[in-house]
C-alpha positions, 0 to 999 in steps of 0.5 A: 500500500502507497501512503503517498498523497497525490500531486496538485496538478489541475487548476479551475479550468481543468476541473471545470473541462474534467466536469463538463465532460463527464455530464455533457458526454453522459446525458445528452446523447444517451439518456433522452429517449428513455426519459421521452418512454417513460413521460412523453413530452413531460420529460422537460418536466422531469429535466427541471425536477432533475436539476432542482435535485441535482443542483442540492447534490452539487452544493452539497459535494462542494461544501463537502469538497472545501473541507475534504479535499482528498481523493474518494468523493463522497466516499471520504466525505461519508466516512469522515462525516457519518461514518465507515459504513455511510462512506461504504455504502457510498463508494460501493454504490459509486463503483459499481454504478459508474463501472456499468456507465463506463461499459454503456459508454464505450459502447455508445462510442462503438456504435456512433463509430464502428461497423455494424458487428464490430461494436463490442471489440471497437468499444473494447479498444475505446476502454484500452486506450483512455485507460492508457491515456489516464495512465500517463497522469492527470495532465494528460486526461485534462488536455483530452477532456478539453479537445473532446469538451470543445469538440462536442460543444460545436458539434451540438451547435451545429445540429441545434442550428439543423433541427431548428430549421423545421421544428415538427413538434412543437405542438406538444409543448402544451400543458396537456402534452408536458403531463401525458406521462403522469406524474409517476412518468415524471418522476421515473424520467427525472430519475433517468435524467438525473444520470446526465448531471452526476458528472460534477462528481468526478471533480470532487473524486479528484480532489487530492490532485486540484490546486487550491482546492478549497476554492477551486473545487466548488467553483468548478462544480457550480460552473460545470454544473451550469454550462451542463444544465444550459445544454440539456434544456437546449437539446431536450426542446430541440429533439422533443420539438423536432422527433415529437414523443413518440419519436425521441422515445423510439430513437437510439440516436435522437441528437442525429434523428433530429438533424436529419430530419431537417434535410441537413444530410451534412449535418449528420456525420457530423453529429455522428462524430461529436456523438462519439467524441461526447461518449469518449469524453465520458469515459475518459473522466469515468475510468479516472473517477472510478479509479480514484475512488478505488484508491480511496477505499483501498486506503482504508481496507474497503478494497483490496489494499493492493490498489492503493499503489501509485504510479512512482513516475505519473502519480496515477492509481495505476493498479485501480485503473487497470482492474477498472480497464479490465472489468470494463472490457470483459462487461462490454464483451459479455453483458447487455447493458441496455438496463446501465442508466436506470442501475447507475442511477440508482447507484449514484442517487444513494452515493449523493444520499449519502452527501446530503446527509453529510453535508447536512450534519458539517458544523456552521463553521464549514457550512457554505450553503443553506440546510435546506438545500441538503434537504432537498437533495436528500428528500429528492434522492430517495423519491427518484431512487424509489421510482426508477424502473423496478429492475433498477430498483432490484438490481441496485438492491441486489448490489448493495447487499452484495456490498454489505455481505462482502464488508461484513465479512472482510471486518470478521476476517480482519478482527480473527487475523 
């Protein structure tokens, strides 16, 4: 085990890149269709709730990041606010969750940029090399988010520029179109939803490695968090107004669907393009999320001590990075993942849970936002969780006693050792 602290290499920008990468890659071109099957034209509803949720979790991780600014996320925080088995639960949920996100990208960018039958293998390749990028520091994974970040940002201008051209839909934006769903559709697509905000996590899981991190980490998060948001309510207008319900709910491709059919047949292989740079950008920033939360758990035994080991040249979570590289590969090589949103969400709500509450319980001297807000978060986790698709409801559950099961036996052998 490496009782080394990691060098402070990323200022406000990086971060702010690292956090715009993780939610604009995730959301905008994957999670808009599930969200239109499960509420219609209400999903802009759920897209709201979404944010008001989102926006208590993000106060939370920053007040939260101000005062812990090691590696770990919400996992630190936990342990350090409520205690071990909080932390637990919530590194557990973290990994796991963004594991399964991290397959689900690969293989978006895979079927954005690879023939027809060569999708796993190509998404596979994807996996090896970003954790070979992430492997030569966190420099280097800041610089690929920017050129992905701007990349991806021009390539959702121009579609919005051609779905624009002949909306089709904008009938539904009515009253009675927005609450078609239900309200327990709403709710069910604010959960989906929730998944394209969690990014803003990854900038907090990076904290032993941000300069000035008392500052800069929370204005990262509220500046990311920002820009994500602004971009989702562009893009869910645009495709619900252009594809109509029923036709983002059908689409697997909705960001392309809608340039097309405005007759801008050049448009399409670009948005292809910026479609499969946004899942790369993703990725990148998962595998290093992922790893350095790894490392956190290691540290304190919740992992195999082993992968708290860094890289002596590039002061990287090497052996963590390349246990996530190989689950990843061997998940978008063998399992279907077309339940990953709905299971990452349910994982990620009870990581920010967890947040909430600690957050909530931080004394007035660290305290940066209102109480209220905590509660809302907290209040706002529980209610989405509980209202996702019954299969990620069980699936999360089945996790997280897997989880518990494996603690409680690692502390039995520990205190019989």
């Amino acid at each position: 085990m490496s009782s080394r602290t990691m060098t402070r290499r990323l200022g406000l920008g990086d971060a702010v890149f690292i956090g715009i990468g993780s939610m604009v890659g995730a959301g905008v071109f994957s999670a808009f269709a599930p969200a239109a099957q499960a509420a219609g034209a209400g999903l802009l509803i759920g897209l709201g709730l979404a944010a008001i949720v989102a926006f208590g979790n993000a106060t939370s991780s920053a007040q939260l990041a101000a005062a812990h600014p090691t590696s770990g996320g919400t996992y630190a925080y936990g342990r350090a606010e409520i205690g071990p088995w909080s932390g637990f639960l919530a590194g557990w949920g973290f990994v796991v969750g963004k594991l399964a996100s991290a397959a689900a990208m690969a293989l978006t960018f895979a079927a954005y940029a690879a023939p027809p039958g060569w999708e796993r293998p190509v998404a596979a390749l994807a996996v090896v090399a970003l954790a070979s990028v992430n492997w030569f520091g966190v420099t280097r994974t800041a610089l690929a988010t920017r050129v992905i970040v701007t990349v991806v940002l021009l390539t959702l201008a121009v579609a919005t520029a051609a779905a624009t051209a002949s909306p089709a839909a904008a009938d539904q934006l009515t009253v009675d179109g927005l609450l078609s769903g239900g309200a327990y559709g709403i709710l069910q697509s604010a959960g989906l939803l929730f998944f394209a905000f969690a990014g803003y996590a990854r900038i907090a899981t990076l904290g032993e490695e941000v300069r000035n991190p008392t500052h800069t980490i929370p204005r990262a998060i509220t500046i990311a968090f920002a820009v994500a948001l602004a971009v989702y309510a562009v893009i869910g207008v645009v495709v619900l107004t252009s594809l109509g319900p029923a036709g983002l709910a059908a689409s697997s491709a909705p960001v392309a669907d809608a340039a097309a059919g405005s007759g801008w047949a050049w448009a399409v292989p670009i948005v292809r393009v910026g479609a499969a740079a946004a899942s790369l950008g993703a990725l990148l920033a998962l595998i290093a999320g992922i790893g350095r939360t790894m490392l956190a758990m290691a540290r304190e035994g919740d992992l195999p001590r082993p992968l708290a080991a860094l890289h002596p040249r590039w002061d990287v979570p090497y052996r963590a990075e390349v246990v996530v590289a190989v689950v990843v590969v061997a998940a978008v090589l063998l399992v279907d993942l077309r339940g990953a949103i709905g299971f990452s969400s349910f994982g990620v709500l009870v990581y920010y849970l967890v947040a909430n509450i600690a957050a909530f319980r931080q004394r007035d001297s660290a305290r940066r936002y209102p109480r209220a807000l905590q509660a809302v978060g907290a209040i706002g986790c529980v209610v989405l969780a509980v209202t996702l698709p019954w299969q990620a409801v069980v699936g999360g559950l089945v996790v997280f006693a897997v989880g518990v099961g494996y603690r409680l036996v690692r502390l039995r052998l520990t205190r019989g050792a």
